[in-house]
PyMOL Python script that loads the backbone (N, CA, C, O; Angstrom):
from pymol import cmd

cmd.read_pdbstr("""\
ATOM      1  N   UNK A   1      52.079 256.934   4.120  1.00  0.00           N
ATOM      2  CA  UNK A   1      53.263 256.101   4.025  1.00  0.00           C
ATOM      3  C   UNK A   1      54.219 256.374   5.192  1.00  0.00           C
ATOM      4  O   UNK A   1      55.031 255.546   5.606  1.00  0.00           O
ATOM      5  N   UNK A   2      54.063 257.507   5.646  1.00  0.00           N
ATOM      6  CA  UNK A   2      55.485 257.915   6.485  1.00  0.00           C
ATOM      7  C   UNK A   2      55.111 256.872   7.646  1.00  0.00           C
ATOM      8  O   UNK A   2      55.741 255.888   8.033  1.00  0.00           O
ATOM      9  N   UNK A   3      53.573 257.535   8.188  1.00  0.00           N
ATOM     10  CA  UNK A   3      52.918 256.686   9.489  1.00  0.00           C
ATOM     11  C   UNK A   3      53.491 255.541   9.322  1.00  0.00           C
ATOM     12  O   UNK A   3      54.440 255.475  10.102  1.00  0.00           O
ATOM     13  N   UNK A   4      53.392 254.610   8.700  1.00  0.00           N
ATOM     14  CA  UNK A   4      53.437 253.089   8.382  1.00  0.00           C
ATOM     15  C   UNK A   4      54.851 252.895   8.676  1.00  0.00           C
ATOM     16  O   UNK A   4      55.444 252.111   9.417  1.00  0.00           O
ATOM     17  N   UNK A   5      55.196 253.748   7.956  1.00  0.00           N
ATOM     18  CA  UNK A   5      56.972 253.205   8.002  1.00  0.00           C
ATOM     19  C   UNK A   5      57.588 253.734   9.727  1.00  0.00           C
ATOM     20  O   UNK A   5      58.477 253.135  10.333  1.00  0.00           O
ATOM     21  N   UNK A   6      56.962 254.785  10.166  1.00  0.00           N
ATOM     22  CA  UNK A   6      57.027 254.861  11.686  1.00  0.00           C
ATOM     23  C   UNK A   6      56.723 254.284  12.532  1.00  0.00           C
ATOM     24  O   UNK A   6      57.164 254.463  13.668  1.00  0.00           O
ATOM     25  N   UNK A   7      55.767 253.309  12.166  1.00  0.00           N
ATOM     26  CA  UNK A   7      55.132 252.125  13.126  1.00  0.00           C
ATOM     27  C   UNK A   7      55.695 250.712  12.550  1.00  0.00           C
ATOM     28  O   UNK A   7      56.575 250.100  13.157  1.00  0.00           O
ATOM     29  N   UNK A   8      55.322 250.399  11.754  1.00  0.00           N
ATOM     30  CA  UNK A   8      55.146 248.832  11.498  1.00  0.00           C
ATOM     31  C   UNK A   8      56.335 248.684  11.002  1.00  0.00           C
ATOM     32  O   UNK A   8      56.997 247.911  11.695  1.00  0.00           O
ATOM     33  N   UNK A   9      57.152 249.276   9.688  1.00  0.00           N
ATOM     34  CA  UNK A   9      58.115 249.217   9.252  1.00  0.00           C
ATOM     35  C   UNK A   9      59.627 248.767  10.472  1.00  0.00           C
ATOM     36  O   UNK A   9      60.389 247.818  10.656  1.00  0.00           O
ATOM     37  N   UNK A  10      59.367 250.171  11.051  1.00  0.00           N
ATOM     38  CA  UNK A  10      60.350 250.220  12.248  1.00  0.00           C
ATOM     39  C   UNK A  10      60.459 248.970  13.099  1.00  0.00           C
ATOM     40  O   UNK A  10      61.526 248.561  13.556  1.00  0.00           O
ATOM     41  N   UNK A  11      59.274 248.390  13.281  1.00  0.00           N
ATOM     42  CA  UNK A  11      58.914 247.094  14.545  1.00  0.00           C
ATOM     43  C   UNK A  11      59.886 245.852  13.939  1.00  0.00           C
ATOM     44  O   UNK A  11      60.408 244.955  14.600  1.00  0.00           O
ATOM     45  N   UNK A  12      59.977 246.090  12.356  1.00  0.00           N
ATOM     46  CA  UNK A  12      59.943 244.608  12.149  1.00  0.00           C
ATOM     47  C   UNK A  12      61.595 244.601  11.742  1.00  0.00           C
ATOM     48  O   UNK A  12      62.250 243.589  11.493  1.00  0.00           O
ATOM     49  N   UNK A  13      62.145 246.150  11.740  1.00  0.00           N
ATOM     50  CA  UNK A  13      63.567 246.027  11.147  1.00  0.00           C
ATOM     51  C   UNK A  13      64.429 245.360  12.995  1.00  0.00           C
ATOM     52  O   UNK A  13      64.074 245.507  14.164  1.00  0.00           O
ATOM     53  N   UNK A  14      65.500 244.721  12.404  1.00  0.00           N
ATOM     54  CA  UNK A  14      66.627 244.053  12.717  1.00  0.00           C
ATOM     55  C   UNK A  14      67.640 244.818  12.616  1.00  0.00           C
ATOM     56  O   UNK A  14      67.796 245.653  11.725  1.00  0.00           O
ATOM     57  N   UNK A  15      68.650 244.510  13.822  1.00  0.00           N
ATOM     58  CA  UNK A  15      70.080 244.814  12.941  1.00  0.00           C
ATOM     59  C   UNK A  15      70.885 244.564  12.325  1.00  0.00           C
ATOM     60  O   UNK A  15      71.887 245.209  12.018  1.00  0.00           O
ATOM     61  N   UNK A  16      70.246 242.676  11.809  1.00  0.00           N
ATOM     62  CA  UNK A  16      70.610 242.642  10.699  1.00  0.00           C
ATOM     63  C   UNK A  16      70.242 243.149   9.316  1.00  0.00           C
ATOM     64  O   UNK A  16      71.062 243.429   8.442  1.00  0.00           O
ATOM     65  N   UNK A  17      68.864 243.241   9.205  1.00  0.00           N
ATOM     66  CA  UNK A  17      68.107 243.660   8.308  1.00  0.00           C
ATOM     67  C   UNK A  17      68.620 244.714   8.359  1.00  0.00           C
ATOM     68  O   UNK A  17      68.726 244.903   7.147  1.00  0.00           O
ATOM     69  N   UNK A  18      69.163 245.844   8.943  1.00  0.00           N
ATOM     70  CA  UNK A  18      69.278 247.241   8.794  1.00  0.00           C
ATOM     71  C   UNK A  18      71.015 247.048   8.391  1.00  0.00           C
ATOM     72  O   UNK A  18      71.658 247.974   7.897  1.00  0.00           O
ATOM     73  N   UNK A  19      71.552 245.826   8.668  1.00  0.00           N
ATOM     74  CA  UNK A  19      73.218 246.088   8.186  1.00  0.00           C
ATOM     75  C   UNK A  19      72.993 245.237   6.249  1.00  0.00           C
ATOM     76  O   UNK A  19      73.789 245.113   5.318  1.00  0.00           O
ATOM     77  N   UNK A  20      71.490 244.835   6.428  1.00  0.00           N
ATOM     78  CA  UNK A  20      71.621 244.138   4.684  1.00  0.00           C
ATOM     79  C   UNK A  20      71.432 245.621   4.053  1.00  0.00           C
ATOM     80  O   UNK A  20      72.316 245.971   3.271  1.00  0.00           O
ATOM     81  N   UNK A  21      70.718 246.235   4.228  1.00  0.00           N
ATOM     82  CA  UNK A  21      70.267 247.566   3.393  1.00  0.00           C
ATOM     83  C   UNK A  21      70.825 248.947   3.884  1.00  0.00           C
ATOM     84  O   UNK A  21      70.326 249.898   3.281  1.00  0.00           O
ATOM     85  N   UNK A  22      71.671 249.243   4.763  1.00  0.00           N
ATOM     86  CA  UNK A  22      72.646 249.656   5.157  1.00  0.00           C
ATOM     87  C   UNK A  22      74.198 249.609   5.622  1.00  0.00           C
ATOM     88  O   UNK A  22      74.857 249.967   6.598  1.00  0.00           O
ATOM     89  N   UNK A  23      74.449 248.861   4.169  1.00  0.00           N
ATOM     90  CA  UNK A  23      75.896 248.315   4.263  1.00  0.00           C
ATOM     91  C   UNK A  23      77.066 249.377   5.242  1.00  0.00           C
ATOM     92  O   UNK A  23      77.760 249.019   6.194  1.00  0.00           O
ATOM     93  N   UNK A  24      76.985 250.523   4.716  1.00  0.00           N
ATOM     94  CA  UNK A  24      77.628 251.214   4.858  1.00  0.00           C
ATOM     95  C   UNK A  24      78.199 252.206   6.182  1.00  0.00           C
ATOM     96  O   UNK A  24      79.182 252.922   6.372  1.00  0.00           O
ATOM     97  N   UNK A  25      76.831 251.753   7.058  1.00  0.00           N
ATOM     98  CA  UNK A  25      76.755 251.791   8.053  1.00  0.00           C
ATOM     99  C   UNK A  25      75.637 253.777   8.235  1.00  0.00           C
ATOM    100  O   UNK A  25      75.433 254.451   9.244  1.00  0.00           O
ATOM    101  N   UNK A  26      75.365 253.938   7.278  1.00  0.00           N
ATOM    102  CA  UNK A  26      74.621 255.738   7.439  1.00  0.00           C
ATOM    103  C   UNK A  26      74.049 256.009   8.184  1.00  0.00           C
ATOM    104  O   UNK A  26      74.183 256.967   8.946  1.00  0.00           O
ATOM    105  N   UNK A  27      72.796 254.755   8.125  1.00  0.00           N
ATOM    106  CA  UNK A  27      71.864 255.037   8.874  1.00  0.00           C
ATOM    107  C   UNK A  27      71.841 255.477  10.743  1.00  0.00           C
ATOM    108  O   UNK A  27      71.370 256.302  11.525  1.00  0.00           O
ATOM    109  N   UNK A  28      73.002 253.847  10.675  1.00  0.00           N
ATOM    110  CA  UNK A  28      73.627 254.073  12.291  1.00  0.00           C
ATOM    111  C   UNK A  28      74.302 255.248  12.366  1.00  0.00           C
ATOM    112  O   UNK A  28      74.319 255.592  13.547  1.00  0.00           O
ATOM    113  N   UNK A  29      74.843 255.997  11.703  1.00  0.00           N
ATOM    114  CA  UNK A  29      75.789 256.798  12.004  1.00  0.00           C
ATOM    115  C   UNK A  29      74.879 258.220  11.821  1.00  0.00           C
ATOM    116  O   UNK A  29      75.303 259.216  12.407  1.00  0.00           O
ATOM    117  N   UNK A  30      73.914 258.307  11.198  1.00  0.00           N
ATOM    118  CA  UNK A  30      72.365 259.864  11.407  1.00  0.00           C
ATOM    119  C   UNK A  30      72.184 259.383  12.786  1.00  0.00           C
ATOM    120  O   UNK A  30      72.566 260.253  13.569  1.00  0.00           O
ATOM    121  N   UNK A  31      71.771 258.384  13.354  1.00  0.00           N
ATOM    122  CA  UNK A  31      71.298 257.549  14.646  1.00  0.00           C
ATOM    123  C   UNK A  31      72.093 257.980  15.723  1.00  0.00           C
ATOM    124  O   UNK A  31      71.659 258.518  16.741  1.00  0.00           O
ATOM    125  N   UNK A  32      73.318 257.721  15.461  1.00  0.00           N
ATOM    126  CA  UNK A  32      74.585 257.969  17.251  1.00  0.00           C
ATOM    127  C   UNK A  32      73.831 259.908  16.634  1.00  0.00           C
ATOM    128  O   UNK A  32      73.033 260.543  17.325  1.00  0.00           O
ATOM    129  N   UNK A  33      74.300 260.328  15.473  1.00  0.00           N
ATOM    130  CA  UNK A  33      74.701 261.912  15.700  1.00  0.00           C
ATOM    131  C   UNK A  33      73.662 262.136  16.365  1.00  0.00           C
ATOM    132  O   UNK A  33      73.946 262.475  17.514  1.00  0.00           O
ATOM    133  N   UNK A  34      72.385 262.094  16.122  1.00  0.00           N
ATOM    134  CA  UNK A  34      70.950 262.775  16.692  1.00  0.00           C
ATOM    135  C   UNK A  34      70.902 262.704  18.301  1.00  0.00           C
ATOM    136  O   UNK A  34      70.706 263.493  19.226  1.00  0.00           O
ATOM    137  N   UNK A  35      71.154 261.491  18.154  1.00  0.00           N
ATOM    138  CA  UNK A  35      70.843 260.942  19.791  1.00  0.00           C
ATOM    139  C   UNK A  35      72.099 261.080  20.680  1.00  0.00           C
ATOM    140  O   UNK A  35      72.402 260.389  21.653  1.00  0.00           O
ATOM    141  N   UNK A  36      72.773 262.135  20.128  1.00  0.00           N
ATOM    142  CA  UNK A  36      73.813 262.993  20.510  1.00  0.00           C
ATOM    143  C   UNK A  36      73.173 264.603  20.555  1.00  0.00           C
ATOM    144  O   UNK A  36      73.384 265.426  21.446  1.00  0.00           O
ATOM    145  N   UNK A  37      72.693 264.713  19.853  1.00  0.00           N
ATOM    146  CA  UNK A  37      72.282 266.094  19.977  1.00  0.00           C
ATOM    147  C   UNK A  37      70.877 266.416  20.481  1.00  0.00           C
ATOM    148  O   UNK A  37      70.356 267.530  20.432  1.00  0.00           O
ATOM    149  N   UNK A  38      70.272 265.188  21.020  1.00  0.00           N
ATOM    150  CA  UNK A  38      69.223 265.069  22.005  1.00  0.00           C
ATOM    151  C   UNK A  38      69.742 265.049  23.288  1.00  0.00           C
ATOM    152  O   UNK A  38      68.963 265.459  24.149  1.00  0.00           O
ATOM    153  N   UNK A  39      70.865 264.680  23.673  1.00  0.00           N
ATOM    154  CA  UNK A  39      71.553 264.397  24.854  1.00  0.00           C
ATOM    155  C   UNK A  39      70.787 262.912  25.416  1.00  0.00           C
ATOM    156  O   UNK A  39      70.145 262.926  26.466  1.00  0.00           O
ATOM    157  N   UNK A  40      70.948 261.562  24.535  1.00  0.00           N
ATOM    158  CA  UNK A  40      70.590 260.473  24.633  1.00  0.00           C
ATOM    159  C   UNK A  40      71.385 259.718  24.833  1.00  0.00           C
ATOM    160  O   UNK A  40      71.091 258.529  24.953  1.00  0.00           O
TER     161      UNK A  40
END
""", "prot")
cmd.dss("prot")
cmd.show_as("cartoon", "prot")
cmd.util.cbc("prot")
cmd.orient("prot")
């Protein structure tokens, strides 16, 4: 399941699709921190 959701899942999300099921904004906001602490 993880694979899948790392490949195919990922391809097909939007940012809208990701603001319908992430109202709240979380996901974006794990997203800036990481790729902050990757130096991205």
């Amino acid at each position: 399941a993880k694979l899948w959701l790392n490949g195919e899942a990922v391809k097909a999300m939007t940012p809208e699709l990701l603001t319908q099921s992430d109202p709240s904004g979380d996901v974006r906001a794990w997203l800036r921190q990481i790729a902050q602490l990757v130096g991205v």
